[in-house]
Every structure is written in C-alpha cells, then in structure tokens.
DRENDRENMI-432338 format. One record per atom (N, C-alpha, C, O): residue number from 1; residue in one letter; atom name; x, y, z. Coordinates in Angstrom, 2 decimals, m for minus. Each point is the difference from the previous one (the first is absolute). Layout:
BEGIN
 pos code site      xx      yy      zz
 NUM    A   CA       X       Y       Z
...
END
This chain:
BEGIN
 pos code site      xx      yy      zz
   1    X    N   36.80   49.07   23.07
   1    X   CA   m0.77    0.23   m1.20
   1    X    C   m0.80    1.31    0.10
   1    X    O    0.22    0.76   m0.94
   2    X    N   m1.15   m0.28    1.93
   2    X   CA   m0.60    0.89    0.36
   2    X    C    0.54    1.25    0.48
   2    X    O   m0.67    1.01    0.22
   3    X    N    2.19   m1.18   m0.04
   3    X   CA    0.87    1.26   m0.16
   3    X    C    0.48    0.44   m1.57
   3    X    O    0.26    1.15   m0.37
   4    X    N   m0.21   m2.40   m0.43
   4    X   CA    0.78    0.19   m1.35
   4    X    C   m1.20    0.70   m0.55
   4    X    O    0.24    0.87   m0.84
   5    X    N   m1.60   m1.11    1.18
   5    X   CA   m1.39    0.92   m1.08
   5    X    C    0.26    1.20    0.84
   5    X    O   m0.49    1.07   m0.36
   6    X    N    1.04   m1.11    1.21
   6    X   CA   m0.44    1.61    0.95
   6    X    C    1.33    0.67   m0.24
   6    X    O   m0.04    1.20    0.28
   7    X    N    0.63   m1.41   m0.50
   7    X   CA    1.70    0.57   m0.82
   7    X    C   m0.68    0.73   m1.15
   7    X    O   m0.13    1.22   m0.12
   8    X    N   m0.35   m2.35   m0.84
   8    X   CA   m0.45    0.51   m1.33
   8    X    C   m0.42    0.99   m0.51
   8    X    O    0.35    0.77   m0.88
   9    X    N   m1.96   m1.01    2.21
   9    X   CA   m0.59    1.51    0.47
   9    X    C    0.24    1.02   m0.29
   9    X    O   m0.37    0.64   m0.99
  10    X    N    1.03   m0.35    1.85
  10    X   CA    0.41    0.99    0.71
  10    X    C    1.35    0.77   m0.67
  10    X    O    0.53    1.10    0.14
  11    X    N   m0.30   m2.28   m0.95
  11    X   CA    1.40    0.42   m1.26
  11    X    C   m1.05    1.00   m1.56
  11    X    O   m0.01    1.04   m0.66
  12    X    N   m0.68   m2.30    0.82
  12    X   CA   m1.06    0.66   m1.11
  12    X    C   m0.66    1.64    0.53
  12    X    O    0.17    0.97   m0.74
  13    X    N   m0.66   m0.89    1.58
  13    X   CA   m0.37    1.17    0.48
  13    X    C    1.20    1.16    0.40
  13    X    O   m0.40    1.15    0.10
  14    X    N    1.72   m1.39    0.10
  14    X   CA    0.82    1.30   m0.02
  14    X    C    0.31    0.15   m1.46
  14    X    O    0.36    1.04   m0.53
  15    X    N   m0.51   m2.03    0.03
  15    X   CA    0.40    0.31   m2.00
  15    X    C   m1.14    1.15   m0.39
  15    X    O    0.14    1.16   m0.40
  16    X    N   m1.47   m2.02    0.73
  16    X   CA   m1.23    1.25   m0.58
  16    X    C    0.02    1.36    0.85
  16    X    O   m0.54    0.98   m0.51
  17    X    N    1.02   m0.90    1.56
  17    X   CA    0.29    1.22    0.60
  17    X    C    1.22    0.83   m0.68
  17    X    O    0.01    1.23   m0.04
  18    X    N    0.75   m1.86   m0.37
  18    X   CA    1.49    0.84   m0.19
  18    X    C   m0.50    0.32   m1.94
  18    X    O    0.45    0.85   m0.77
  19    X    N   m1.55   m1.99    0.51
  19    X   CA   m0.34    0.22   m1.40
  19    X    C   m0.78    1.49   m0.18
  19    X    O    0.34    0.87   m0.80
  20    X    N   m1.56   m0.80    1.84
  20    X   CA   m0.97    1.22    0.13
  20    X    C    0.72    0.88    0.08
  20    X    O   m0.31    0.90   m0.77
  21    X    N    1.98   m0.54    1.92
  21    X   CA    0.36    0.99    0.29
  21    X    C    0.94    0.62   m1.36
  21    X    O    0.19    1.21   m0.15
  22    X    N    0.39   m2.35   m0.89
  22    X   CA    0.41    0.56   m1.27
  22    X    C   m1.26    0.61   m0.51
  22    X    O    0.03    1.23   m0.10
  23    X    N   m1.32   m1.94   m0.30
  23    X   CA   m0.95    0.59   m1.06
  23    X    C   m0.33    1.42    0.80
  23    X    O   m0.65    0.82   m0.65
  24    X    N    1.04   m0.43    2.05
  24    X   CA   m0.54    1.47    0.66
  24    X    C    1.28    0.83   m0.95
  24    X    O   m0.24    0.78   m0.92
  25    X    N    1.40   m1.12    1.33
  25    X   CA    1.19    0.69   m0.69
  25    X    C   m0.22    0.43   m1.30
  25    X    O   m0.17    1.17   m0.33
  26    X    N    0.16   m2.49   m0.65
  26    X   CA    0.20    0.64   m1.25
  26    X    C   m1.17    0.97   m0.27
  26    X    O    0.15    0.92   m0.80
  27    X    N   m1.68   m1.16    1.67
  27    X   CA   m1.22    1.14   m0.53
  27    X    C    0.79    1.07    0.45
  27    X    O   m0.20    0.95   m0.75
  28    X    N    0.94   m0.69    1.56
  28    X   CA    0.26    1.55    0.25
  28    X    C    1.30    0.12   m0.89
  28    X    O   m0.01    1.02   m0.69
  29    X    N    1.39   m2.01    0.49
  29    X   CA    0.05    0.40   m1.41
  29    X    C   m0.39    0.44   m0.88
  29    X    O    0.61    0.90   m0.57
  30    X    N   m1.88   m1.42    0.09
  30    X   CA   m0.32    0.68   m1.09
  30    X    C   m0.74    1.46    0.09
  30    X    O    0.18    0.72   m0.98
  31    X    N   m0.95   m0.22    1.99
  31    X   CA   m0.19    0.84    0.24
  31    X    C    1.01    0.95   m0.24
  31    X    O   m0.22    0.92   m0.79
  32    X    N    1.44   m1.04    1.45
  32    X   CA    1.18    0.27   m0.26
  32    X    C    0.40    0.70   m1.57
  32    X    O    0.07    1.13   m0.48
  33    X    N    0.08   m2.27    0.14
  33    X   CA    0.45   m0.24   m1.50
  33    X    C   m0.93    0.86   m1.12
  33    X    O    0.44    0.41   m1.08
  34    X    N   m1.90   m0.21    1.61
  34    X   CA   m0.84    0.74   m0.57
  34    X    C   m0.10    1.53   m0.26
  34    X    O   m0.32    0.79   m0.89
  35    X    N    0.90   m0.84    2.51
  35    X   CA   m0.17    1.30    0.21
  35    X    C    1.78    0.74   m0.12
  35    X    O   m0.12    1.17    0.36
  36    X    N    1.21   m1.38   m0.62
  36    X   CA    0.94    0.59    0.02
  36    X    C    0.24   m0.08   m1.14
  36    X    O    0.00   m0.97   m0.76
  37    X    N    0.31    2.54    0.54
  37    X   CA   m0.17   m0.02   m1.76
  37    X    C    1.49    0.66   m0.05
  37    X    O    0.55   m0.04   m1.10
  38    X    N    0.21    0.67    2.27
  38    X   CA    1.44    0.19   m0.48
  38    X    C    1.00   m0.53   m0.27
  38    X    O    0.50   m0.94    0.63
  39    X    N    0.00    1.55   m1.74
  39    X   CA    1.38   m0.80   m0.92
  39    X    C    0.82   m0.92    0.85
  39    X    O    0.60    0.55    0.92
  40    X    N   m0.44   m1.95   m1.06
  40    X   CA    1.49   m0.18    0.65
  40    X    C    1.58    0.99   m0.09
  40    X    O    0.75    0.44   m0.87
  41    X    N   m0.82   m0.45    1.97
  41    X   CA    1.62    0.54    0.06
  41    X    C    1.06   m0.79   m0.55
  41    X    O   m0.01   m1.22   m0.09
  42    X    N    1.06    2.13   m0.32
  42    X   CA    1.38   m0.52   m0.32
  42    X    C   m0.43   m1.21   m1.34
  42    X    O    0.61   m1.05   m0.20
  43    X    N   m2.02    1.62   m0.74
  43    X   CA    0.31   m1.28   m0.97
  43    X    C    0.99    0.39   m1.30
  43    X    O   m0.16    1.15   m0.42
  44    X    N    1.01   m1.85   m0.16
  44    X   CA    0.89    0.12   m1.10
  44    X    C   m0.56    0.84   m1.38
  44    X    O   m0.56   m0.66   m0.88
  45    X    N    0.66    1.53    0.78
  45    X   CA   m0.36    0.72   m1.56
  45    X    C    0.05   m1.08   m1.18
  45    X    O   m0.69   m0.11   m1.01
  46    X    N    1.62   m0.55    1.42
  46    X   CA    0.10   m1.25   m1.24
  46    X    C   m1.43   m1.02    0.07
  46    X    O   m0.38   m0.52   m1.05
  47    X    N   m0.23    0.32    2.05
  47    X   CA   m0.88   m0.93   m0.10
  47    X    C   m1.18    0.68   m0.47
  47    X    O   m0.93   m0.79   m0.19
  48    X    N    0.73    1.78    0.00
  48    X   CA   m1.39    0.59   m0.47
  48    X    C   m0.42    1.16    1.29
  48    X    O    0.71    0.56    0.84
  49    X    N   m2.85   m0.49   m1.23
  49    X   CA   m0.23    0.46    1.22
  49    X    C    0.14   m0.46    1.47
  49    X    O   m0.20   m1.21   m0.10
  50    X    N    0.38    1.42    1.15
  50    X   CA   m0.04   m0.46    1.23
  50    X    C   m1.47   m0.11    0.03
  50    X    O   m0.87    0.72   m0.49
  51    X    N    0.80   m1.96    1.29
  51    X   CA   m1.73   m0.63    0.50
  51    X    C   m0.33    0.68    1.27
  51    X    O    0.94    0.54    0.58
  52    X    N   m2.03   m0.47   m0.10
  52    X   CA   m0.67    0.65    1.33
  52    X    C    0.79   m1.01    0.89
  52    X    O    0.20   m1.21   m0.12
  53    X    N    0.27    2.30    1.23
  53    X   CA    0.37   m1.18    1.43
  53    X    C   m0.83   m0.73    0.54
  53    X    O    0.31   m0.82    0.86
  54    X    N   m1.99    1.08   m1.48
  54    X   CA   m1.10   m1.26    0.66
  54    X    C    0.27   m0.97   m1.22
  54    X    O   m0.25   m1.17    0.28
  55    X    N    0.42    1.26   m0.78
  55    X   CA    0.44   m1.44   m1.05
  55    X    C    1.24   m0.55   m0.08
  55    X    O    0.29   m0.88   m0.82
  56    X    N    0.48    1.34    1.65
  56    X   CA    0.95   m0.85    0.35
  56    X    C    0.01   m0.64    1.52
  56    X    O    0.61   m0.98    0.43
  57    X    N   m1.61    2.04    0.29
  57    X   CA    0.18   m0.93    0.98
  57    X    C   m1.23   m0.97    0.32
  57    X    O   m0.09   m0.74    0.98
  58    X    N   m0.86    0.89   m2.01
  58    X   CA   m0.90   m1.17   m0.18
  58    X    C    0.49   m1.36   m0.73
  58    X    O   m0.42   m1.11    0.32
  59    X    N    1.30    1.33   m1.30
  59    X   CA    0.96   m0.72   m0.32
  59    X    C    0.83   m1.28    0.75
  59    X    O   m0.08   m1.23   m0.05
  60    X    N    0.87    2.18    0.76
  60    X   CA    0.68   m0.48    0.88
  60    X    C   m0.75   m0.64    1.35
  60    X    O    0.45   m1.01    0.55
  61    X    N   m1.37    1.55   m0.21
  61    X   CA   m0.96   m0.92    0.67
  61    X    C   m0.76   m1.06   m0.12
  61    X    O   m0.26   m0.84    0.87
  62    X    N   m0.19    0.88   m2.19
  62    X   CA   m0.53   m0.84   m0.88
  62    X    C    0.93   m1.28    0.14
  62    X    O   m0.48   m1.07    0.38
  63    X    N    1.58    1.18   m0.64
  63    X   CA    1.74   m1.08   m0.34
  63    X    C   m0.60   m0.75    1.58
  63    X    O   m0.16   m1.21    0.19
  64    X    N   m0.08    2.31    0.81
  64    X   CA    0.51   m0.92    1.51
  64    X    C   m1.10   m0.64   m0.05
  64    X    O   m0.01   m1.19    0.31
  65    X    N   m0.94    1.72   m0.64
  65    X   CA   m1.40   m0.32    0.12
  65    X    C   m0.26   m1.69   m0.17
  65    X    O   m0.35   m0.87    0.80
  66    X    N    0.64    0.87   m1.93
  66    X   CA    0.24   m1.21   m0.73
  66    X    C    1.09   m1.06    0.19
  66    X    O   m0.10   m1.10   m0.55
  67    X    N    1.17    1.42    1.37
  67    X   CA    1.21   m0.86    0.47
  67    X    C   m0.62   m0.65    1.18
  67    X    O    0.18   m1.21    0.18
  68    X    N   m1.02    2.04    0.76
  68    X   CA   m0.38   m0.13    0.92
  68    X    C   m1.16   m0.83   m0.01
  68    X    O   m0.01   m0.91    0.83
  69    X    N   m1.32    1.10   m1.88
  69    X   CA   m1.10   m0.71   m0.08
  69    X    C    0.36   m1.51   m0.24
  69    X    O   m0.48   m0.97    0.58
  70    X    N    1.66    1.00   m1.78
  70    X   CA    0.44   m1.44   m0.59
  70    X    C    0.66   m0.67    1.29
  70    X    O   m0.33   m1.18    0.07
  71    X    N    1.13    1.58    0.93
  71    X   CA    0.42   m0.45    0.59
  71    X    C   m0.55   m1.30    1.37
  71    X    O    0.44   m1.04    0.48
  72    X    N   m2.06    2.29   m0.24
  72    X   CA   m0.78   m0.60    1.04
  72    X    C   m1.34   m1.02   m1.16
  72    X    O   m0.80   m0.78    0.52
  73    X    N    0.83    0.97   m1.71
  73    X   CA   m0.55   m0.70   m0.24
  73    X    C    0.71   m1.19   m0.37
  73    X    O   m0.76   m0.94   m0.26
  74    X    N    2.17    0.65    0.13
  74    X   CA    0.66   m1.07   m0.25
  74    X    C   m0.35   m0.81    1.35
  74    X    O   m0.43   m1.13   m0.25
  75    X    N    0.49    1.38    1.29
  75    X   CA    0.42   m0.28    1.19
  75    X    C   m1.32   m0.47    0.47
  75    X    O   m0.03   m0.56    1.09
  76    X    N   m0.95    0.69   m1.68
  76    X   CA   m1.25   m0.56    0.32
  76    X    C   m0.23   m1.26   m0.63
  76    X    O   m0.79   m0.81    0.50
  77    X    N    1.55    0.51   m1.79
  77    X   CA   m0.69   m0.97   m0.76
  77    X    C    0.41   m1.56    0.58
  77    X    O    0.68   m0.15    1.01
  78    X    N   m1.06   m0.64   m1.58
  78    X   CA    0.32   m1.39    0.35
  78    X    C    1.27   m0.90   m0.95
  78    X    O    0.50    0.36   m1.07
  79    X    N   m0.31   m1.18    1.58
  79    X   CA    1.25   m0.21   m0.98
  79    X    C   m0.54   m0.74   m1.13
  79    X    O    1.09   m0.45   m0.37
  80    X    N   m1.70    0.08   m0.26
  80    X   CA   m0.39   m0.19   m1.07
  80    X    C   m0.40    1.20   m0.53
  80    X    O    1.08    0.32   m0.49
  81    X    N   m1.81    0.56    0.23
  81    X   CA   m0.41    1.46   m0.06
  81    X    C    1.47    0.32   m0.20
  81    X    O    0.26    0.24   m1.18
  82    X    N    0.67   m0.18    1.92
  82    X   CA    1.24    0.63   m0.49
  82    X    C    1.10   m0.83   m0.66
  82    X    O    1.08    0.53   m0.25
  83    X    N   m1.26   m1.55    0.03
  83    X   CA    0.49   m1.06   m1.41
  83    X    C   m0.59    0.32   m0.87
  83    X    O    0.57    0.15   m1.08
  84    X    N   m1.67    0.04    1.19
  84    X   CA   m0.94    0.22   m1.81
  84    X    C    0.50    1.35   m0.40
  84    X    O    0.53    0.22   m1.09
  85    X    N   m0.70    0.56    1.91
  85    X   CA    0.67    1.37   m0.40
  85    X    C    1.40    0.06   m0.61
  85    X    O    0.42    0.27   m1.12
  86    X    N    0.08   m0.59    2.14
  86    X   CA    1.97   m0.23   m0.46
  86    X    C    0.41   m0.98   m1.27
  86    X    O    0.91    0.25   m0.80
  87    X    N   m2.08   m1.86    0.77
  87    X   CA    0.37   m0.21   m1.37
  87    X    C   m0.40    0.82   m1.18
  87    X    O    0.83    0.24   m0.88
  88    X    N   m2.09    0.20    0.80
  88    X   CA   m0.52    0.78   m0.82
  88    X    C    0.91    1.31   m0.44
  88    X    O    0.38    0.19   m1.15
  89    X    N   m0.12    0.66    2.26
  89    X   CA    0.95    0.98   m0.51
  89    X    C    1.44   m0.47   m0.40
  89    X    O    0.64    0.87   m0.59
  90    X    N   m0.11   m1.86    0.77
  90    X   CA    1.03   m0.52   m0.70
  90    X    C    0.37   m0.71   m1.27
  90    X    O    1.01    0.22   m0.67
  91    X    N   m2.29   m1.44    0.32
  91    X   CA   m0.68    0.35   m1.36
  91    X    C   m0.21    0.23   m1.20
  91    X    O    0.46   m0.13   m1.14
  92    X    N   m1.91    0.78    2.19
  92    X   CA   m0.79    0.95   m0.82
  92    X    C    0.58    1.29   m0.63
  92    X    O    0.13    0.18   m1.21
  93    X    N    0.25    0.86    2.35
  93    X   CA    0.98    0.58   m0.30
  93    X    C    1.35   m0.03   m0.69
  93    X    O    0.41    0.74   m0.89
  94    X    N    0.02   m1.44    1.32
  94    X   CA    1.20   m0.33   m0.91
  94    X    C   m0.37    0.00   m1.83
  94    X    O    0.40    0.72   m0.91
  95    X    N   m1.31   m1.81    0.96
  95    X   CA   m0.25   m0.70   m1.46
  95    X    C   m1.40    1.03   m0.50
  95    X    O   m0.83   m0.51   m0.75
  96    X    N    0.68    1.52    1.06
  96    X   CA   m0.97    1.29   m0.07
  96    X    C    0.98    0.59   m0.89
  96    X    O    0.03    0.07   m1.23
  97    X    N    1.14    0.52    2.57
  97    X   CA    0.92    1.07   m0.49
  97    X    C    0.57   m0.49   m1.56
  97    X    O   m0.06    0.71   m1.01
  98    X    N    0.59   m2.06    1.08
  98    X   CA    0.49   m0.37   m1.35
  98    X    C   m1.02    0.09   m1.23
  98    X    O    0.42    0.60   m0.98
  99    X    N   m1.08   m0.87    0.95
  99    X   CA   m1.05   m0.20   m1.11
  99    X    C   m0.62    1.58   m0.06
  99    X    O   m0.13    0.32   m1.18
 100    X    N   m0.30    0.74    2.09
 100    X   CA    0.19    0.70    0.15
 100    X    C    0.74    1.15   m0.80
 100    X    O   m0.27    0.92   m0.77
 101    X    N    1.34   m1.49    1.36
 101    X   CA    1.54    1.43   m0.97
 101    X    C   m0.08   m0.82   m1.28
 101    X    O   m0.19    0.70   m0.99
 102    X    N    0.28   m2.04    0.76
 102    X   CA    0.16   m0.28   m1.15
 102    X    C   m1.40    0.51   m1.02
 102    X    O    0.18   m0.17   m1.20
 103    X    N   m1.34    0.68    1.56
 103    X   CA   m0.82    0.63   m0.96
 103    X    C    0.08    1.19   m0.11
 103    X    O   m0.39    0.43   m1.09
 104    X    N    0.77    0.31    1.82
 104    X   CA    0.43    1.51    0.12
 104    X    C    1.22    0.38   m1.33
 104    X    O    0.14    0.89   m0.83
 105    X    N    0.65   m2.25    1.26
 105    X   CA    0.92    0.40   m0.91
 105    X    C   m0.27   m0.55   m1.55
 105    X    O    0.26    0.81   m0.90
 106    X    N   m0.74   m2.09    0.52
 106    X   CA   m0.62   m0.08   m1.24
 106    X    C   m0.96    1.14   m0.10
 106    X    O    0.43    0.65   m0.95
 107    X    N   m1.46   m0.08    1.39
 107    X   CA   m0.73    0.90   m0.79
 107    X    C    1.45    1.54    0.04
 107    X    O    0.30    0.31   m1.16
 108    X    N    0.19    0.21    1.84
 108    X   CA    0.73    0.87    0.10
 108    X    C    0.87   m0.08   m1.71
 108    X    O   m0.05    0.98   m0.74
 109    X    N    0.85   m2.37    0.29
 109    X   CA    0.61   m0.32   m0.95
 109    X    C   m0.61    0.04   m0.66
 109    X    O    0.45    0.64   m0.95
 110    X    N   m1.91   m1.15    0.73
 110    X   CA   m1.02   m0.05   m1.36
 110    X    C   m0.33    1.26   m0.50
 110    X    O   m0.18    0.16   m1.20
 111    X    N    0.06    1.08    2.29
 111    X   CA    0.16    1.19   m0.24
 111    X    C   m1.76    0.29    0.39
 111    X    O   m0.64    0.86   m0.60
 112    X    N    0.15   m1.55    1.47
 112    X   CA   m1.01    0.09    0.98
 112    X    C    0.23    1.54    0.21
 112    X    O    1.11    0.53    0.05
 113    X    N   m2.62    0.29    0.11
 113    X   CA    0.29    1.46    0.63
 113    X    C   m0.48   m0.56    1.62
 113    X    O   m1.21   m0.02    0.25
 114    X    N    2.23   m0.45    0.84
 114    X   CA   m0.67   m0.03    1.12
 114    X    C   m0.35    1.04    0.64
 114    X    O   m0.32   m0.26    1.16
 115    X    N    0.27    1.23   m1.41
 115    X   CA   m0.51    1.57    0.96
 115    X    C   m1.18    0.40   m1.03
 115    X    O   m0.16   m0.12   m1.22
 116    X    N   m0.70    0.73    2.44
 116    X   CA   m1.47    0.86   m0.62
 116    X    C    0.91    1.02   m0.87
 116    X    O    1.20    0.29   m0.01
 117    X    N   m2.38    0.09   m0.73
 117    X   CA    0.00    1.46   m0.54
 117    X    C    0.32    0.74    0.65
 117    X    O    0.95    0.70   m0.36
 118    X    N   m1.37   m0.55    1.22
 118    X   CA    0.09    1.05    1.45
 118    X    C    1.23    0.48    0.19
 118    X    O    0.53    1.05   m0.38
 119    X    N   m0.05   m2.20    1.18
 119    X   CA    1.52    0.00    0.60
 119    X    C    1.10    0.60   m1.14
 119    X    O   m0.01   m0.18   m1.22
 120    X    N    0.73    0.76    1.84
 120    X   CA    1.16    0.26   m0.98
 120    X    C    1.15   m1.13    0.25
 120    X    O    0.39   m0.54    1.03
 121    X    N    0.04    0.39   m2.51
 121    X   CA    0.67   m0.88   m0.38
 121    X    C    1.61    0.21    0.60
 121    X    O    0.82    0.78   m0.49
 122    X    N   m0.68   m1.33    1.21
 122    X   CA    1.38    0.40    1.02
 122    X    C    0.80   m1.15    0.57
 122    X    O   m0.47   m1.13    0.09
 123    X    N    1.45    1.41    0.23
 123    X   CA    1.25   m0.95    0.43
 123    X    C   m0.78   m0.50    1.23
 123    X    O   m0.36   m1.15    0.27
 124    X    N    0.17    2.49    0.53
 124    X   CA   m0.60   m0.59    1.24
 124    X    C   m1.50   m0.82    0.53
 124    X    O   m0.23   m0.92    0.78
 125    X    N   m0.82    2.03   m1.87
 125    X   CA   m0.94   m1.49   m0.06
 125    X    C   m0.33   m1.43   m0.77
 125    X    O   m0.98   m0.73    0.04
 126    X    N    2.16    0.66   m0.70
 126    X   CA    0.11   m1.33   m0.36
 126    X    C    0.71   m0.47    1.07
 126    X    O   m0.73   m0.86    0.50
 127    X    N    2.04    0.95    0.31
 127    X   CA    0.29   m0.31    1.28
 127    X    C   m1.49   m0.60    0.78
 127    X    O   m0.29   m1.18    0.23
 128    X    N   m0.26    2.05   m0.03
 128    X   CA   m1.21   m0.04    1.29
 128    X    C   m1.19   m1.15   m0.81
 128    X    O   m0.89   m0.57    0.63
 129    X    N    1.02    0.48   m1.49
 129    X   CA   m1.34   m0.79   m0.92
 129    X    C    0.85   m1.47    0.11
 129    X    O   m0.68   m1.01    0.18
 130    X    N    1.99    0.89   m0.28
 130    X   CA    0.82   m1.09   m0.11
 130    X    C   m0.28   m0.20    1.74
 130    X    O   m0.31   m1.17    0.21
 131    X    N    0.32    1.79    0.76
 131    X   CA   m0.02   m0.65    1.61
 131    X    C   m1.47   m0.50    0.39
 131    X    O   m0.35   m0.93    0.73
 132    X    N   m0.70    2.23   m1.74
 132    X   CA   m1.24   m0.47    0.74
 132    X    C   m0.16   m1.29   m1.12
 132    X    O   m0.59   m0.90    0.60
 133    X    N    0.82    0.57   m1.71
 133    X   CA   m0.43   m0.99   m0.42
 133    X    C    0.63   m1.36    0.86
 133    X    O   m0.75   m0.95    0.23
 134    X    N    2.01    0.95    0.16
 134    X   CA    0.96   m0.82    1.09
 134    X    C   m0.96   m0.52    1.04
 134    X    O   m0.40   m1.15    0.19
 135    X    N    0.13    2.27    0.44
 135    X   CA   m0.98   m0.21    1.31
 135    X    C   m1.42   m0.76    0.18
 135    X    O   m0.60   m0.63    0.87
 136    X    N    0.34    1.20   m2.68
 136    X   CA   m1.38   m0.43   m0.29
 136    X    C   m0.17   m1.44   m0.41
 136    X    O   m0.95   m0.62    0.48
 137    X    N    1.90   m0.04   m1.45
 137    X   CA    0.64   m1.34   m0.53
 137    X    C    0.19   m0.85    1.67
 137    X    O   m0.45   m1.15    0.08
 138    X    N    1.02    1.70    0.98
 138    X   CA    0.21   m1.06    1.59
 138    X    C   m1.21   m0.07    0.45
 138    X    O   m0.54   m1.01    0.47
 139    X    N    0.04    2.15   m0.60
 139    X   CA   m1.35   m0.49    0.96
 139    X    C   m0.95   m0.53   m0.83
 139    X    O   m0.62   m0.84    0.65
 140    X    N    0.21    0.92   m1.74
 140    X   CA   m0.90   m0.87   m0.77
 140    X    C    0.88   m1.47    0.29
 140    X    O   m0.59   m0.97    0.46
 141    X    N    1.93    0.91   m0.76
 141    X   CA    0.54   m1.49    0.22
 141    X    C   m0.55   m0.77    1.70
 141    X    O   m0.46   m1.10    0.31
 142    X    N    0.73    2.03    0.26
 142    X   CA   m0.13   m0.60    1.37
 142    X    C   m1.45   m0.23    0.12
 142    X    O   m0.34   m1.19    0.04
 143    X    N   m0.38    1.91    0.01
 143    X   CA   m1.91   m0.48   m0.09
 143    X    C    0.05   m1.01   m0.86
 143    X    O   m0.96   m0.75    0.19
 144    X    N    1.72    0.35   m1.14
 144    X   CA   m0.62   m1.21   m0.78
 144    X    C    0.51   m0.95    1.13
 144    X    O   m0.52   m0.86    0.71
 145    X    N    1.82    1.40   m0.85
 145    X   CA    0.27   m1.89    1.05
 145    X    C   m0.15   m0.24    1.27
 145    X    O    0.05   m1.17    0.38
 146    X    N   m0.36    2.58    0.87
 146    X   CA   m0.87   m0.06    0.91
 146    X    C   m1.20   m1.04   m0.32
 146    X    O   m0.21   m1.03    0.64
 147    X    N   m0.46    1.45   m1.63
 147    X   CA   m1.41   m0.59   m0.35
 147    X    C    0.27   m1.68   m0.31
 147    X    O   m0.56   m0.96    0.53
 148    X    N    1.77    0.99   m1.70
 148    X   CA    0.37   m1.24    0.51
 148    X    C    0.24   m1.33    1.21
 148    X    O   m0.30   m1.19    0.15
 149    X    N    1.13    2.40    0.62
 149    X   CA    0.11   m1.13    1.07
 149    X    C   m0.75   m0.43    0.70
 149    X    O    0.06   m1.14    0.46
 150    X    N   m1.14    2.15   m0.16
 150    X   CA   m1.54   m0.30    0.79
 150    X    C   m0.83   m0.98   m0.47
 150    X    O   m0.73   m0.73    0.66
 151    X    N    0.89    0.77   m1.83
 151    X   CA   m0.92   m1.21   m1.15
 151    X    C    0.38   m1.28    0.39
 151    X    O   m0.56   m0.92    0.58
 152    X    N    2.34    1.25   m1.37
 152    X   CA    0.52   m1.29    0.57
 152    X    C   m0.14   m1.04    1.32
 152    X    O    0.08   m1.23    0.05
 153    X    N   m0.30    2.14    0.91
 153    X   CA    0.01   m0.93    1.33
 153    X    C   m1.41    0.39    0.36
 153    X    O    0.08    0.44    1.14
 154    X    N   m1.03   m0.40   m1.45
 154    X   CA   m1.40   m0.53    0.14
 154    X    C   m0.74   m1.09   m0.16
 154    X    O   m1.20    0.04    0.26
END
C-alpha cells in the first residue's frame, strides 16, 4: 500500500516537472514568435501575404504545447474525472455540434446576416464562422453535461 502512494508521488511530481519544463519552452517560444518578424519562406503567392516565421513557429509550438499539456494532464486524473470527461465530450459534444449546425443553418436560410459589419462578406469567412461556431456549439455542449454528470452523482 505504502509503495502504491509513493508510486503516485513521485508519478505526480515528474508530470509537474515535465509540466514546468513545457511552460519554460513555450515562454521562450513566444519570445520567439515576438520577436521574428521575417517572412516565411517558400509561402505560395496563391495564399496571400506570408506570416512572420515567429508566428509560425509560435504556432506550431503552441500545437505541441498543447498535445503535450493535455496529455500529462490526462494522465493525472482519476477514473471517474476521466469518465465524466469522455461521457460529456461524447454527448455533450456530439448533441452541441447537432443543435449547433442545425442553428447556423436555420438562421443562414432565414437570411440571418451572421458576419459583423466589419468582416467582409466571403466564401472563406463564412467557412471559418461555420467552424468557430462548430467548436463553439461542442464546448458549450460538453460544460452542460460535464456539469451534468457531477450533479448527477452527488
């Protein structure tokens, strides 16, 4: 028994170590990312301007950043903690996304203006307004039924 808490330990403590040594990385990422203001190379004339190589490789650090954080924080939780999660994002998410696209697309048909003034009216940011609304519809789904399931078994 007194080896299985000292496993735990000591599991818990190389997670928050390997956690600190990402949050050192990505700060100098971004330092990085701040400070390099030259064009990416080799970008396509077709896609527009090329972005600074510190924003792509804050970017791209950012991606590991986050594969990596989710990973050691999965690995910490308890198995209930990671049932509530997994039902919730299955779901919540799920039944988010549906209800979700299905209002996007009734106001879209009703002839809803979903874009600001601002934005120009384009193929592509209606694309991008259609993903962030996607993204936005799962995770409001999943916090509801996260919240759910916690209720539930209290």
């Amino acid at each position: 028994m007194n080896t299985q808490i000292n496993t735990a330990g000591s599991a818990a403590a190389r997670n928050k170590k390997k956690m600190d040594d990402l949050t050192v990385v990505l700060c100098a990422l971004t330092v990085v990312g701040v400070s390099a203001t030259a064009a990416t190379p080799f970008w396509p004339d077709a896609w527009g301007r090329a972005p600074s190589i510190g924003v792509v490789v804050l970017a791209a650090g950012l991606a590991v950043f986050l594969a990596l954080h989710t990973l050691y924080w999965w690995r910490a939780l308890d198995e209930a903690a990671r049932e509530a999660h997994k039902w919730a994002w299955w779901w919540g998410g799920n039944l988010g996304f549906i209800v979700g696209g299905a209002a996007v697309v009734i106001a879209a048909l009703a002839g809803v203006n979903l874009l600001p003034a601002a934005v120009p009216h384009t193929d592509a940011a209606l694309i991008a307004l259609g993903v962030a609304a996607a993204f936005a519809a799962q995770a409001v789904g999943y916090g509801v039924a996260w919240c759910g399931w916690w209720i539930a078994r209290r």
